[in-house]
C-alpha positions as CSV (number, residue, x, y, z in Angstrom):
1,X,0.0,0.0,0.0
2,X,1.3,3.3,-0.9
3,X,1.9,6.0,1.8
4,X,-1.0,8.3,2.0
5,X,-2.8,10.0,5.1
6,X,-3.3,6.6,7.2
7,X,-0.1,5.5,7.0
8,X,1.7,9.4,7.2
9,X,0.0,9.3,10.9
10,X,1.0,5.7,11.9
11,X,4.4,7.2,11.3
12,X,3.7,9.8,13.2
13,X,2.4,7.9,16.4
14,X,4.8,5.4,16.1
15,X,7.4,8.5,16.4
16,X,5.6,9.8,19.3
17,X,6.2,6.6,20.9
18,X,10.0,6.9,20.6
19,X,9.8,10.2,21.9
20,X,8.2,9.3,24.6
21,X,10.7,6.8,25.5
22,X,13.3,9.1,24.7
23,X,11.9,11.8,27.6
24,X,11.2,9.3,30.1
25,X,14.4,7.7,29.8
26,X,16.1,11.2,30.3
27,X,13.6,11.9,33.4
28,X,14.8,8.6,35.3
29,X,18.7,10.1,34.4
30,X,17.6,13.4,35.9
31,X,15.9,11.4,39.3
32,X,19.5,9.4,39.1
33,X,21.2,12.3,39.4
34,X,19.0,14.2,41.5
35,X,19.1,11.4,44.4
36,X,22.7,10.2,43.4
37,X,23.6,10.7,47.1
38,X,20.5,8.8,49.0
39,X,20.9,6.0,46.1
40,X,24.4,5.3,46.7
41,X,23.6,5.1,49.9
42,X,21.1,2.6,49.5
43,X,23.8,0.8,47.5
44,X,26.9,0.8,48.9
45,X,25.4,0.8,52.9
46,X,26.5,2.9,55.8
47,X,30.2,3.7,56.3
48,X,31.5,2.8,59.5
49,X,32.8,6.0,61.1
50,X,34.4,7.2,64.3
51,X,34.6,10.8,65.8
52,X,38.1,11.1,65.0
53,X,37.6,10.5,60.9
54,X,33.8,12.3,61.7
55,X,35.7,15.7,62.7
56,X,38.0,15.3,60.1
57,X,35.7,15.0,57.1
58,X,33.8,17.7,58.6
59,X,36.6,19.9,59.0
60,X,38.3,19.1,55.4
61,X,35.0,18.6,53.4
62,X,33.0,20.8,54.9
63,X,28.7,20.7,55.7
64,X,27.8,20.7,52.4
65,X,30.0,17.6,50.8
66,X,29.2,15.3,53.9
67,X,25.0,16.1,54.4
68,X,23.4,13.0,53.7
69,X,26.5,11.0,54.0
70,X,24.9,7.3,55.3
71,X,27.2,6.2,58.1
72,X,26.8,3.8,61.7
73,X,28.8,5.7,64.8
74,X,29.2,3.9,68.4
75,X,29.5,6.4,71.2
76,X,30.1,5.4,74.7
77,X,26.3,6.3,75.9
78,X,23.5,8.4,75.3
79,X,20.5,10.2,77.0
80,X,17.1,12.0,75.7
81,X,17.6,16.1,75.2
82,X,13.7,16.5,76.3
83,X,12.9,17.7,72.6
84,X,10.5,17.1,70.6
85,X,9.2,17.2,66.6
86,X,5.9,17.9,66.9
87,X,3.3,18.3,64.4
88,X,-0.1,19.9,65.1
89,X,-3.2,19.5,63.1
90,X,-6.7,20.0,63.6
91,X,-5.4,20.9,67.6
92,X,-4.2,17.1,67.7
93,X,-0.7,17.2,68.6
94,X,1.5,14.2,67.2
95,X,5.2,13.4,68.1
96,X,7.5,12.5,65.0
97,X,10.7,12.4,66.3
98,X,12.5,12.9,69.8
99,X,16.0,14.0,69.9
100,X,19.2,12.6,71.7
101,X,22.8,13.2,72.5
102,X,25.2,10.4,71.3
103,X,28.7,10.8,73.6
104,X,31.3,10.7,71.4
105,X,34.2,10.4,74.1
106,X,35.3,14.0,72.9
107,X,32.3,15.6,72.1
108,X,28.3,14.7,72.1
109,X,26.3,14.4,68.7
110,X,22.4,15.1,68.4
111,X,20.6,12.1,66.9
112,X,17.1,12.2,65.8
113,X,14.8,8.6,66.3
114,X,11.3,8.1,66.3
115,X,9.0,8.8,68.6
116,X,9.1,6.3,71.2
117,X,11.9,4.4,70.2
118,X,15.0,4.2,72.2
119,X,18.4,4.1,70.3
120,X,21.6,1.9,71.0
121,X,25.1,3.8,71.8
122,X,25.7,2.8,67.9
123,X,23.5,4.5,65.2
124,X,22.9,4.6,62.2
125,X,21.8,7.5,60.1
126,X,22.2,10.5,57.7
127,X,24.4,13.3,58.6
128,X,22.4,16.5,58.6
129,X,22.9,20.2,59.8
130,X,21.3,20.7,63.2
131,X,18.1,22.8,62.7
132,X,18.9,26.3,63.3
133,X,15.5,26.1,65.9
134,X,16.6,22.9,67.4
135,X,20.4,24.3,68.2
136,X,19.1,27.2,69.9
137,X,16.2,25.2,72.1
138,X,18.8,22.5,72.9
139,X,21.5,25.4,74.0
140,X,18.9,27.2,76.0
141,X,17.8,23.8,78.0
142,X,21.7,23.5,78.5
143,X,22.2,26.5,79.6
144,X,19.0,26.1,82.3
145,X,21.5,23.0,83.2
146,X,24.1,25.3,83.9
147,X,26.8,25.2,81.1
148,X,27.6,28.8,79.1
149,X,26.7,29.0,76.1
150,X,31.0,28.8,74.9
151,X,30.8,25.1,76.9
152,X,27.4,24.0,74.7
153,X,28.9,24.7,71.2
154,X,32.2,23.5,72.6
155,X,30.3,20.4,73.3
156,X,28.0,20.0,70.7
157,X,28.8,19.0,66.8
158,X,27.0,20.8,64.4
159,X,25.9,18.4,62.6
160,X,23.4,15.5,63.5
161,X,22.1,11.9,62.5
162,X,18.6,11.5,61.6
163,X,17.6,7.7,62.0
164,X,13.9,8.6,60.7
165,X,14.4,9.1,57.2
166,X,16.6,6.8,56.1
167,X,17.5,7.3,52.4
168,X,14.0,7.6,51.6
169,X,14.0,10.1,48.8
170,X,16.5,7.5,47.1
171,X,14.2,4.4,48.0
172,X,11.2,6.7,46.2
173,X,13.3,7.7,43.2
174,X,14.6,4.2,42.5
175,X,10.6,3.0,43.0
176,X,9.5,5.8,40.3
177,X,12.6,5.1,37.8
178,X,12.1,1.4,37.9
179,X,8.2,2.4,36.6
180,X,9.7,5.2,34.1
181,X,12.7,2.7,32.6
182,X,9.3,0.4,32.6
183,X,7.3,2.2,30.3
184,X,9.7,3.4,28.0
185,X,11.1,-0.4,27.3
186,X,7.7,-0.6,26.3
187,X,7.2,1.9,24.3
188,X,10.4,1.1,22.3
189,X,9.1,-2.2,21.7
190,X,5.9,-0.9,20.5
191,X,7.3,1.3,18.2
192,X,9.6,-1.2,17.2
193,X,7.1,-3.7,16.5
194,X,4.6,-1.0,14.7
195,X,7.6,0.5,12.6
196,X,8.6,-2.8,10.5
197,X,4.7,-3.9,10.7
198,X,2.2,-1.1,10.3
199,X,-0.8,-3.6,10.2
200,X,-0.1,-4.2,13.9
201,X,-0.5,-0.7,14.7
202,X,-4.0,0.1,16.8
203,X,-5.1,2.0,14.3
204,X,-4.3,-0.2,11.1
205,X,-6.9,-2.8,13.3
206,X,-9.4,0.0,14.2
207,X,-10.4,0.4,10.7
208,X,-11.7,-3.2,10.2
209,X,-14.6,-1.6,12.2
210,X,-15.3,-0.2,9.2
211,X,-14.6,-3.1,6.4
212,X,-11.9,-4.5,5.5
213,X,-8.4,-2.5,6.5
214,X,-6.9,-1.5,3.4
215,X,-9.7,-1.0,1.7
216,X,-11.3,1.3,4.1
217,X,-7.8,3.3,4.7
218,X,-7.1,3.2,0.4
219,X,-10.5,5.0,0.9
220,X,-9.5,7.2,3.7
221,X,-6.5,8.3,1.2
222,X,-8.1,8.9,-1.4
223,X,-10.8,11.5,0.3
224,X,-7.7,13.3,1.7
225,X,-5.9,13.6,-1.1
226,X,-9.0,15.2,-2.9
227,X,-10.3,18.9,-2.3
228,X,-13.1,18.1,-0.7
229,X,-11.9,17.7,3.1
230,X,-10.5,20.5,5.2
231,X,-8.5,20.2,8.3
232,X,-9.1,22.4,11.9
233,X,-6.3,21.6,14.0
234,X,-6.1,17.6,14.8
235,X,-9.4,17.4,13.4
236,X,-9.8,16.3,9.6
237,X,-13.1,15.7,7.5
238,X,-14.0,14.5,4.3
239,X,-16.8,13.5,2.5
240,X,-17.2,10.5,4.3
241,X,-15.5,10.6,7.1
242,X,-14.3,12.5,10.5
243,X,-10.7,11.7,11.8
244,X,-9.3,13.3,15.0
245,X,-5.8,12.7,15.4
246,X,-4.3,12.4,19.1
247,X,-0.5,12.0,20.6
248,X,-0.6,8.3,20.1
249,X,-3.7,7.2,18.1
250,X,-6.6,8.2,15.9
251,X,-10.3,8.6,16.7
252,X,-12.5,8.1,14.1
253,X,-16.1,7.7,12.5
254,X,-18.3,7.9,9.2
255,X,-20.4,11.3,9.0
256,X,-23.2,9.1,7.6
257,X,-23.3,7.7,11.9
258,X,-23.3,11.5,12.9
259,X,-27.1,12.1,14.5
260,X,-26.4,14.8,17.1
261,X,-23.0,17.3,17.3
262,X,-22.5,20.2,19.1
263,X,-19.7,22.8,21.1
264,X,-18.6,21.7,24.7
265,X,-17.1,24.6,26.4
266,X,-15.9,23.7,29.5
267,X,-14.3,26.6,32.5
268,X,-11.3,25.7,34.6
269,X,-10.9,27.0,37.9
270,X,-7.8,26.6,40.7
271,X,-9.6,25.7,44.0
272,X,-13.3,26.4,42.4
273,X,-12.6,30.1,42.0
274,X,-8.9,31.2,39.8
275,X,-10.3,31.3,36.6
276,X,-7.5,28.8,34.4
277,X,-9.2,28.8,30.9
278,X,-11.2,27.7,28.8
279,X,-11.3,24.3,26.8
280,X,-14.1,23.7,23.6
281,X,-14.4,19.9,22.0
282,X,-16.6,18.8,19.3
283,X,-19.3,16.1,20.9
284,X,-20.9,13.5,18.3
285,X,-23.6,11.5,19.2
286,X,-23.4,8.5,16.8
287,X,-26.0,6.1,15.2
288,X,-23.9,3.6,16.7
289,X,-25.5,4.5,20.0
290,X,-21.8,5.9,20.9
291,X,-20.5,9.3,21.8
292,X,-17.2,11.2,19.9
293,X,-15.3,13.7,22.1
294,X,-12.9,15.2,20.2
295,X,-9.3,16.6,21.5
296,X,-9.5,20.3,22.7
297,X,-9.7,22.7,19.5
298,X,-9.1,26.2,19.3
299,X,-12.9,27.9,19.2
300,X,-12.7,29.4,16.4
301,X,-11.0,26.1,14.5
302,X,-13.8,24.6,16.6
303,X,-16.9,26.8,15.1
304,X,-15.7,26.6,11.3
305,X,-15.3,22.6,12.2
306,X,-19.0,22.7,13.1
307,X,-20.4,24.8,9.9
308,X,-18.2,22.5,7.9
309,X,-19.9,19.7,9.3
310,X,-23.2,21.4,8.8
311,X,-22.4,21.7,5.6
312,X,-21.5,18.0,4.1
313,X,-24.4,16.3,7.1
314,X,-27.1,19.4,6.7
315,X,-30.1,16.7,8.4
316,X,-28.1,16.0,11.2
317,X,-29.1,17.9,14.5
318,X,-26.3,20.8,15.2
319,X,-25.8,22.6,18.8
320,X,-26.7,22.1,22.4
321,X,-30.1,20.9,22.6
322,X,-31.5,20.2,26.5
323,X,-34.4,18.2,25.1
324,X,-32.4,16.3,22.4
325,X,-30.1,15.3,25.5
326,X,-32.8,13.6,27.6
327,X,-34.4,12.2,24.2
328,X,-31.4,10.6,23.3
329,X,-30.4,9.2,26.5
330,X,-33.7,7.5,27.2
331,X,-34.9,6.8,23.4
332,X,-31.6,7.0,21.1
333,X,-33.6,5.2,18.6
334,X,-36.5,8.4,18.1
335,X,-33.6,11.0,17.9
336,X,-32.0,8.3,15.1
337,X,-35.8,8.2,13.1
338,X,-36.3,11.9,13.2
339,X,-32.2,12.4,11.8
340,X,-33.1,9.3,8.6
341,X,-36.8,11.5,8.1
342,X,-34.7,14.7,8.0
343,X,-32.5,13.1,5.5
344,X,-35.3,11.9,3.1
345,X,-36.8,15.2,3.3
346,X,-33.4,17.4,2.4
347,X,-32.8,14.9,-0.1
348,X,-36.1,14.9,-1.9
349,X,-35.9,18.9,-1.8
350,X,-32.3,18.4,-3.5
351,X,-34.2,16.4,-6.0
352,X,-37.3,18.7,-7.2
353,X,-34.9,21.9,-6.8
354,X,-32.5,20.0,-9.5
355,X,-32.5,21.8,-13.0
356,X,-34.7,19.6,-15.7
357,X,-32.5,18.3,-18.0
358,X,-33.6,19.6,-21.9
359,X,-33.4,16.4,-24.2
């Protein structure tokens, strides 16, 4: 079969398809990246550490190159700070996380565990920076001790371990690359199937709901390469048919099933009340007893669509019609009747207003 329209947009779809993969292959780099830290984590496992080679990383690297370092550290004991993370909501206060000092032997580190969970003298965590809010409630209750402030931040790292989010953004990132390397194998072997085949593609097969395939898309061609079809956006129509084209597929029907078509306009709003838009699709009720909702159209493409279609199915029922609506969803069948009389009756008055032919 010759390349016409049909098989120009099977191209096209089965090029979306590689795209497609394409971008979601580069998101799940992006996510790699992104959590490269929390993911080697997860791979490699915690480093076992000791204050000594602690302060030194801290002191060489700096904050920034060890946060989220995953490491286990043994101190010689520990005890609870008296703080808290709370979280309050709907006045129901809910502890997340309580705090402690890990001893060190030269200084103390803050760790933070679940609620209600006691630690061991050997943790394992994430390095973080202390909360600047945390630091300063955790000096002040040392200072109600009876340390100076100089002895507190002599004392204290500035850095803690949080036990309560272990690598979690990586376990989340590797959960939602494993789905997006998932889908784009399979839509490489799609396309790769549908490129050396295009009789496997969905849409080669959704014509034999009209007759057989390559006679009804030869016909399809043949209307499109005529000039009797016009185009509005992904919308296409001929003489005997209405195509919508879409990112992966085609929807499609004969005009001869069109009964009932009219404008949707439909308002979107942010939280029922920022006004976001507008979007306007053709809706086709079909003798088929099916409904066509086409992709969103510019209104104007949308309005010329709808007097083009006047113009080639005159006898079917054109706009918004309350009554139609309740007709055709209780009695399809009347609505179907009244659309074949309308026909007979335009047709007929084709007939007698038809020029008499001198012999």
């Amino acid at each position: 079969m010759s390349e016409g329209f049909i098989e120009s947009i099977i191209k096209r779809k089965t090029r979306n398809l590689l795209i497609s993969a394409i971008v979601l292959v580069a998101l799940s780099v992006l996510g790699l990246i992104a959590e490269n830290k929390a993911i080697g984590n997860i791979l490699h496992g915690p480093s076992e550490m000791t204050y000594e080679t602690l302060s030194k990383d801290l002191d060489s690297k700096g904050m920034q190159s060890i946060s989220n370092d995953y490491i286990t550290i043994e101190g010689i004991e520990n005890f609870y700070t008296g703080l808290q993370l709370v979280e309050t909501r709907d006045k129901t206060e809910t502890v997340l996380a309580e705090y402690y000092y890990l001893d060190l032997g030269e200084k103390y580190i803050i760790v933070e565990a679940q609620a209600d969970t006691l630690i061991n003298n050997k943790v394992t965590g994430t390095i973080a920076e202390v909360p600047t809010g945390l630091m300063n409630n955790a000096r002040a209750s040392a200072i109600e001790e009876g340390l100076t402030e100089d002895e507190f931040n002599a004392a204290v790292m500035p850095i803690m371990l949080n036990t309560t989010d272990l690598n979690s953004g990586g376990q989340r990132m590797l959960f939602y690359v494993a789905i997006l390397l998932g889908v784009a194998i399979g839509c490489f072997f799609l396309a790769s199937i549908r490129s050396g085949d295009i009789e496997r593609h969905p849409i080669f097969k959704k014509l034999s709901e009209f007759g057989e395939p390559r006679f009804v898309a030869d016909n399809i061609n043949q209307e499109m390469r005529s000039d009797a079809h016009a185009c509005f956006q992904s919308l296409a129509i001929s003489d005997s048919w209405l195509l919508n084209e879409t990112i992966y597929g085609l929807k499609m029907f004969r005009l001869n099933d069109l009964v009932w078509f009219y404008k949707m306009t439909t308002k979107h709003r942010l939280n029922f009340i920022i006004p976001l838009g507008k979007t306007h699709q053709l809706m086709c009720a079909l003798r088929t007893m099916k409904y066509f909702s086409s992709s969103n159209l510019n209104e104007k493409k949308l309005n010329d669509a709808i007097s083009y279609i006047s113009s080639k199915i005159p006898w079917a029922f054109s706009g918004f019609d309350a009554e139609i609506q309740k007709i055709w969803e209780k009695q399809p069948g009347q609505i179907i009747a009244s659309v074949d009389q309308r026909k007979i009756e335009y047709q007929a008055v084709q007939v007698e207003n038809e020029p008499t032919k001198v012999k």
